[in-house]
C-alpha positions in Angstrom: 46.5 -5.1 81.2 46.7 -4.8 77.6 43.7 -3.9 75.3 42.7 -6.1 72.5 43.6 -4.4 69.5 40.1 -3.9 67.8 39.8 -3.9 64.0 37.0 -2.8 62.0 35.7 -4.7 58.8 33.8 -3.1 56.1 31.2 -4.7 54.5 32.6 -5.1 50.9 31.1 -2.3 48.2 27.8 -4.2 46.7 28.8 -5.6 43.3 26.7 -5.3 40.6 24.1 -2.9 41.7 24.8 -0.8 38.6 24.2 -3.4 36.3 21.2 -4.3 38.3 19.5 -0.9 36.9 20.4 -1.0 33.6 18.8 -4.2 33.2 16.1 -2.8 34.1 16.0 0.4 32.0 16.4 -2.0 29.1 13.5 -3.9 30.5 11.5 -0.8 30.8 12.2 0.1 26.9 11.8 -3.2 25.8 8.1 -3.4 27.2 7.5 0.4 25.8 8.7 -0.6 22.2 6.6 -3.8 22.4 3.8 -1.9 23.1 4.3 1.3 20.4 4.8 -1.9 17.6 1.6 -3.1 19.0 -0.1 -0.3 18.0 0.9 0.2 14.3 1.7 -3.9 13.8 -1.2 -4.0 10.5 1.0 -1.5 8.7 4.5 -3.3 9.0 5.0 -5.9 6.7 3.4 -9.2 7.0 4.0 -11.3 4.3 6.1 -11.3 0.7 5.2 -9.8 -2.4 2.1 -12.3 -3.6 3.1 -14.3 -6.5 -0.1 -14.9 -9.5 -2.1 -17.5 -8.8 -1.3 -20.8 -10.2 -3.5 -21.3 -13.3 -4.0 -17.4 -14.0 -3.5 -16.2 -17.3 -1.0 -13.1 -17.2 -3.4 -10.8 -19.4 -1.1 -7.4 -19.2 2.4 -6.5 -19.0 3.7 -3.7 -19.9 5.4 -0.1 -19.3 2.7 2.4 -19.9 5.2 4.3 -22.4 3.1 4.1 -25.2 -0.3 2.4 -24.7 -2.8 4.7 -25.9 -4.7 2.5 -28.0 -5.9 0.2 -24.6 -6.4 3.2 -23.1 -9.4 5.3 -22.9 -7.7 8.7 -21.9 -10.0 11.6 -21.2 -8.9 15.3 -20.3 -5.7 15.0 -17.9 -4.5 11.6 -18.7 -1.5 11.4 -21.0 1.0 9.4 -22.6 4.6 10.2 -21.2 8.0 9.0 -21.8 7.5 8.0 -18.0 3.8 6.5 -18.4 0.3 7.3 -18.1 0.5 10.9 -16.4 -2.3 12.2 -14.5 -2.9 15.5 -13.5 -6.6 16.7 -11.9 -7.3 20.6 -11.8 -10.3 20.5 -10.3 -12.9 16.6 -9.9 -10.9 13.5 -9.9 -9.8 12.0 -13.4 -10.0 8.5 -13.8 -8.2 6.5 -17.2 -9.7 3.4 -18.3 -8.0 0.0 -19.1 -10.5 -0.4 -22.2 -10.3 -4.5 -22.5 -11.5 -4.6 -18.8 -14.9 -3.2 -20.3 -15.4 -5.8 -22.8 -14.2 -9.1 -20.6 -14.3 -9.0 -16.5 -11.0 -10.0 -15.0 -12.3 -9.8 -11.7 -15.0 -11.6 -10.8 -13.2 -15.4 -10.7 -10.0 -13.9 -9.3 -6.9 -11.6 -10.3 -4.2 -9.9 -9.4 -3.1 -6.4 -10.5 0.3 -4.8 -9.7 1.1 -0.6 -10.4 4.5 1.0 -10.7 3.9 4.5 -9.3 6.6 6.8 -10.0 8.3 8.6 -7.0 7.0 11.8 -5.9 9.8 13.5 -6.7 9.1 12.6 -10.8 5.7 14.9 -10.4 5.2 18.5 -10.5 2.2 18.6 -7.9 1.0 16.9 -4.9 1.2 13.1 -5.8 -1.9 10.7 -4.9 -2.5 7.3 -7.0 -6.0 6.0 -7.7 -7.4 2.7 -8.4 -11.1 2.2 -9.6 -12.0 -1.4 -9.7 -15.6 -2.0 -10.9 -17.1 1.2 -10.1 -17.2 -0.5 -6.3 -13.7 -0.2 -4.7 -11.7 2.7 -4.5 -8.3 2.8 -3.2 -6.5 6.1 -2.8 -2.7 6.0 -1.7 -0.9 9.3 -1.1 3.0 10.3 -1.5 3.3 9.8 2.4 1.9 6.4 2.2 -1.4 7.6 4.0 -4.4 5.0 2.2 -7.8 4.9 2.6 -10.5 2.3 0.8 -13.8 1.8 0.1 -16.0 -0.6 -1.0 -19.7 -1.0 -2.1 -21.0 1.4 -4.3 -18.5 4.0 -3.2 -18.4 7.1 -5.3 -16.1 9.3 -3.0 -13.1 8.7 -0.3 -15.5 10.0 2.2 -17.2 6.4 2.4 -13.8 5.0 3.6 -13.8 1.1 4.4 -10.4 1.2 5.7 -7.9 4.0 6.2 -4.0 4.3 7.7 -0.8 5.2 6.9 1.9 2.0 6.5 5.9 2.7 6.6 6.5 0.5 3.7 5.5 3.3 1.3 8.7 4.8 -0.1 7.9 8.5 1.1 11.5 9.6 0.1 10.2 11.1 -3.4 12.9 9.4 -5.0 12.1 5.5 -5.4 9.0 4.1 -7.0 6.1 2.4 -5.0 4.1 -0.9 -6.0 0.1 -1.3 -5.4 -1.1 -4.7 -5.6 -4.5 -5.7 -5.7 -5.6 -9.0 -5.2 -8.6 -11.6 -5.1 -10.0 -15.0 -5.5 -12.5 -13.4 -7.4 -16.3 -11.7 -6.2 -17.7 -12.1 -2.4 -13.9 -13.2 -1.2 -11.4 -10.4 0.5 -9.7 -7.6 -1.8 -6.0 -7.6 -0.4 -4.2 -4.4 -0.5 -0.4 -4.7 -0.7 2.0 -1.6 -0.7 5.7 -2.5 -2.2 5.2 -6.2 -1.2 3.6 -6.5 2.3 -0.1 -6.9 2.6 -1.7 -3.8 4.1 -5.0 -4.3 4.4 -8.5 -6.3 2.9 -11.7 -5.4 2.9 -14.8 -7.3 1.3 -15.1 -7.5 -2.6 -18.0 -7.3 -4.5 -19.1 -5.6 -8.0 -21.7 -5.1 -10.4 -21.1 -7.4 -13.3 -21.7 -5.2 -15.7 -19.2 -2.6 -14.4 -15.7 -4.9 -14.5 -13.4 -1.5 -15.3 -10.2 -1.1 -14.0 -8.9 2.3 -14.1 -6.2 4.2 -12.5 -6.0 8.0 -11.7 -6.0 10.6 -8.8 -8.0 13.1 -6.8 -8.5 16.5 -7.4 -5.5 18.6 -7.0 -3.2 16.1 -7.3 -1.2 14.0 -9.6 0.0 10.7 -10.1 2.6 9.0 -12.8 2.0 5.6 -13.4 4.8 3.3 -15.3 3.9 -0.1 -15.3 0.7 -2.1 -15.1 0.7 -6.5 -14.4 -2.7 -7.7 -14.8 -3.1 -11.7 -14.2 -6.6 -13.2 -14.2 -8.9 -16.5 -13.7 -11.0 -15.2 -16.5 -8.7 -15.5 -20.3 -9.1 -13.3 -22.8 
């Protein structure tokens, strides 16, 4: 009697199973990178650079090259070749845009753009400052670190809203834009760094303190080269 010749089949290798798991590392990094954007999402940018209002009277626009006579400039604020350069030994120095304290710009809505030079144009540790009516402070820093205040603020300490946003050109070598804007008293201050809205926080001033000034903190330093003012509220 003759055996049967027995063969043996193998099960044929599994296909795919190494594409299986990197589908689902991707998967996993996917979820993790949705998440960390989550978290820092209000200090990416959200919108384009805000255009002036339509009906807004473009009140100032100009390099700040030579524009001492609108200019109330006390100890550490100087005329440049650059701009208006500010340097603060010791308390915060603050330079006035002198029309803003005869006629408010703010109260019925404006819009107010800064050229800050790069970081790497200034000797010390650079940090812009923007006054606007004696009631909101904004306070941006060479790593793009902000903080604002508003409501009768006299001191960073009385933060509204604070955070660092990415837009910031922290390189030290290409200039940075602040925009503030408004519809004008009791509606949201916008803050916009280079374009993309940052941040808003509630408006409101005393009428009889309308200034607009520019500056920086104690220590620090801050070169500013070009100011856009556009306003409800003509000349």
């Amino acid at each position: 009697m003759s055996l049967a010749t027995q063969h043996r089949v193998d099960a044929p290798p599994a296909r795919g199973g190494w594409l299986t798991g990197a589908i689902a590392v991707v998967a996993v990094l996917v979820t993790l990178g949705a998440i960390s954007l989550a978290g820092v999402a209000p200090f990416f940018a959200t919108g384009a650079h805000p255009s002036g209002q339509s009906g807004w009277t473009r009140i100032y626009d100009r390099e700040l090259t030579a524009a001492s006579s609108e200019w109330d400039l006390p100890g550490g604020c100087q005329i440049t070749a650059q701009g208006i350069d500010v340097v603060a030994q010791g308390e915060q120095v603050l330079c006035t845009y002198k029309p803003s304290a005869e006629t408010d710009y703010l109260g019925s809505g404006f819009q107010l753009d800064l050229t800050v030079a790069p970081a790497g144009a200034v000797a010390g540790t650079e940090q812009a400052f923007v006054v606007l009516g004696n009631q909101v402070l904004l306070l941006v820093d060479q790593s793009g670190s902000f903080e604002m205040c508003e409501g009768s603020c006299t001191s960073r300490s009385q933060s509204t809203a604070s955070g660092s946003t990415i837009t910031w050109h922290s390189g030290g070598f290409t200039p940075n834009i602040i925009t503030l804007k408004s519809q004008g008293t009791g509606q949201p201050l916008e803050f916009y760094a280079n374009g993309q809205l940052i941040t808003s926080v509630p408006f409101s001033y005393e009428s009889s303190q309308p200034t607009i000034q520019i500056g920086t903190d104690r220590g620090a330093e801050a070169l500013f080269t070009h100011m856009t003012l556009t306003s409800a509220t003509t000349a």
